[in-house]
N, C-alpha and C positions, 0 to 999 in steps of 0.2 A: 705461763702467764700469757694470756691472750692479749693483744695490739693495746695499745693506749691511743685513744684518740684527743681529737680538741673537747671533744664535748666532754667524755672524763675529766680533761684539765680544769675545766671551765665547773660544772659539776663539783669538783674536788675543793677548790677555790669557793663555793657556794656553799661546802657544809653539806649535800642532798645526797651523797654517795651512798651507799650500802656500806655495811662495813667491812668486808670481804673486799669489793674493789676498791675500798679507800687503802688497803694493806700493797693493794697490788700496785696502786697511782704512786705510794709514798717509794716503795722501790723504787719505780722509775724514774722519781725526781732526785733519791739520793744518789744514782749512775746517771742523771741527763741536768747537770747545772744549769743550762741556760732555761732547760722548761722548770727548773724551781724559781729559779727568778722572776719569770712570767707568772708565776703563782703567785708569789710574792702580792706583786706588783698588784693583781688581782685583788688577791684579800684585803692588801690599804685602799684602796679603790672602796672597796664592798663598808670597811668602817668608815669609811669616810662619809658616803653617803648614808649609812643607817643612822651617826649621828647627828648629820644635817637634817634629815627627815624622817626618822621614827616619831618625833615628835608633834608632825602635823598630821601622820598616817594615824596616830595615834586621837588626834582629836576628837571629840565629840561630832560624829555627822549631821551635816546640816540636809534635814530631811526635806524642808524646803526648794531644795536643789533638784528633789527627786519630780516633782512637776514643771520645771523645766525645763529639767532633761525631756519626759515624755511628751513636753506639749500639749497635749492633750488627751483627757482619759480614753475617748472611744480608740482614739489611733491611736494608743501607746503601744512604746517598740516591748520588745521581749523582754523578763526581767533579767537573765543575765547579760541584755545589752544595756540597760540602763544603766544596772552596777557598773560596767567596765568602764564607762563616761563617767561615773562619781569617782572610781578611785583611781580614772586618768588622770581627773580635774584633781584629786588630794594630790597624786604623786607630783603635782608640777604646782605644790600650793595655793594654786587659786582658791580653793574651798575658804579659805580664809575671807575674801572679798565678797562674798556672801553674794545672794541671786536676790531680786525684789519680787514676788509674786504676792499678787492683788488676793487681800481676805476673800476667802468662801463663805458661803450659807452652813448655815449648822449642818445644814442634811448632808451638803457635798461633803464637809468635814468628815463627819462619822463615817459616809459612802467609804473614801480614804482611806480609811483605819485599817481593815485588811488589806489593802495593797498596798501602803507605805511600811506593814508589819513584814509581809512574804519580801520586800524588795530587801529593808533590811537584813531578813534571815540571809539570801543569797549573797549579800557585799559581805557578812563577817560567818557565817556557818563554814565556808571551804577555809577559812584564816588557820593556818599553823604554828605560825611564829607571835600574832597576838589576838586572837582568838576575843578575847577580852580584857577589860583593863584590871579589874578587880577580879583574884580567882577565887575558890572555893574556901583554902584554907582561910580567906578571911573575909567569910561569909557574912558574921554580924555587922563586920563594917561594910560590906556593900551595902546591903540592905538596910544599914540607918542612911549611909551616905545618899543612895537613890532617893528615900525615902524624904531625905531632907531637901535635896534640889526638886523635886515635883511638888513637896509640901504638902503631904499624904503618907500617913503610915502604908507601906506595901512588904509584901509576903513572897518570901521564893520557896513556890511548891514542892514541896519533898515528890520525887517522884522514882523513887527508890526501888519502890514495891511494881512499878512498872520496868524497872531494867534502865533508868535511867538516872546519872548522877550530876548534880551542878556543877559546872565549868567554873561556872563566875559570871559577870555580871559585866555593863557597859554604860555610860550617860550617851544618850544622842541627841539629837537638837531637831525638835520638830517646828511645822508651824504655828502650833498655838501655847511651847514652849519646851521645857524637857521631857524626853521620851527615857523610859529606862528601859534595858533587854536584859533579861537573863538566858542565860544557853546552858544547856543540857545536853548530854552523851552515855550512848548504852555501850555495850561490849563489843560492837559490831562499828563505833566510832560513827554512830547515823550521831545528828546532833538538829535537835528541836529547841526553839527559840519563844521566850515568852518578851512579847513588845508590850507597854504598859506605857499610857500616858493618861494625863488629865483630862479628863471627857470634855471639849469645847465647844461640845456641840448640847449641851444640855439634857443629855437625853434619859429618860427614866431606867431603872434597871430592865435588861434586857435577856431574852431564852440565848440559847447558841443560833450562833448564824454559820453558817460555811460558806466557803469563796475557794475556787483550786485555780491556782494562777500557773500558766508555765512548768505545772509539775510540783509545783507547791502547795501543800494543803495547810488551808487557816480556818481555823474556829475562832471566833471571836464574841463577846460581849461585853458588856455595862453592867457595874457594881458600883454602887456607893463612891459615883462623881469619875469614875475610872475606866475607861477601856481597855480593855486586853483582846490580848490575839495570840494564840500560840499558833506557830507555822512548822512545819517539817514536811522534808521531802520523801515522807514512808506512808505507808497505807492509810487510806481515808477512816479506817474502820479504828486505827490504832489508835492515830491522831484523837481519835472521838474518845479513845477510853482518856490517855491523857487529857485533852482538856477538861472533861469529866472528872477527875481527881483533882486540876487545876481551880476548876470551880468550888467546890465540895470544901477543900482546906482554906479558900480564898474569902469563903463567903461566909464560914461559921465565927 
């Protein structure tokens, strides 16, 4: 058995181990008592906190938040620096306290819509532990539930027949009201993200548009009062066949 370090311990203690060196951690805790007690100690620590705050981590994100993070669109930071400041601000609660940002013009609105879509994919696509709040198994009830808080019958794409399967779904909170996400995952664990809200910017039905943010590719358009955006971080070319199916089952 090869050396035990802190960061094993620490790792062992978080659940993230391999299972191979979780066999070899647990030996050396039932021959080393004082480091199972440090474990111990650890893991009520770890409930402790995931009960106090899985349930703000959990909340609805206030997308909002996401424009004053960046301050301003031309000089907006990178998207995975913006996420890391949204779910700084979740992990220390504030998100709660909500940010004021002055109404936009319809056009800036829409402009928006792919980049509050890709920002999302990056804050919950890497998620492991909650990925989303509604999974797969109970599919018909995200999709009334979504459907009910935006007040829009909406659809989650079968995208089967492309190598990918629904996760499940999430409410987020945008600025012109609820946003819904559905997330998707193929065999290879890539995961593509459909953002869905209420069009507030009035705009007529719309072609596909693309936007490739930071390594994120969005397709996006306008149906029947709705914007969407699917985003993933895989080829421009693939992207395009999914949203292509996304459309197609969306709009018949």
């Amino acid at each position: 058995m090869s050396e035990i370090t802190e960061d094993d311990l620490h790792a062992y203690a978080d659940g993230v181990l391999p299972a191979e060196r979780r066999v070899e951690v647990e030996a050396w805790l039932a021959a080393h008592p004082d480091d199972e007690a440090r474990v111990r100690v650890w893991q009520s620590q770890n409930r402790s906190l995931h009960e106090a705050f899985d349930s703000v981590l959990n909340e609805p994100l206030p997308l909002d938040l996401v424009r004053a993070v960046n301050v301003r669109r031309g000089g907006s930071r990178p998207l995975w620096r913006a996420a890391a400041a949204i779910m700084a601000l979740a992990a220390t609660g504030l998100l709660g306290y909500g940010v004021g940002v002055q109404s936009q013009p319809a056009a800036m609105e829409y402009a928006a819509l792919p980049h509050d879509a890709a920002l999302a994919h990056v804050v919950f696509s890497p998620e492991q532990r909650h990925p989303v709040e509604v999974d797969a198994q109970h599919a018909e009830h995200l999709v009334g539930w979504l459907s009910k808080r935006l007040g829009h019958d909406l659809h989650a794409p079968d995208f089967r027949a492309q190598g990918f399967e629904l996760l499940g779904g999430r409410l987020l909170s945008g600025q012109a009201g609820p946003v819904a996400q559905f997330m998707y995952q193929d065999g290879q664990a890539r995961r593509v993200t459909l953002y869905v809200r209420r069009d507030g910017a009035g705009q007529a039905a719309t072609g596909f548009r693309h936007l490739r943010e930071d390594g994120v590719e969005v397709f996006y358009w306008v149906d029947r009062d709705l914007g969407y955006a699917l985003s993933g971080a895989i080829d421009q070319a693939e992207m395009g066949r999914l949203a292509d199916a996304a459309y197609r089952q969306i709009s018949r």
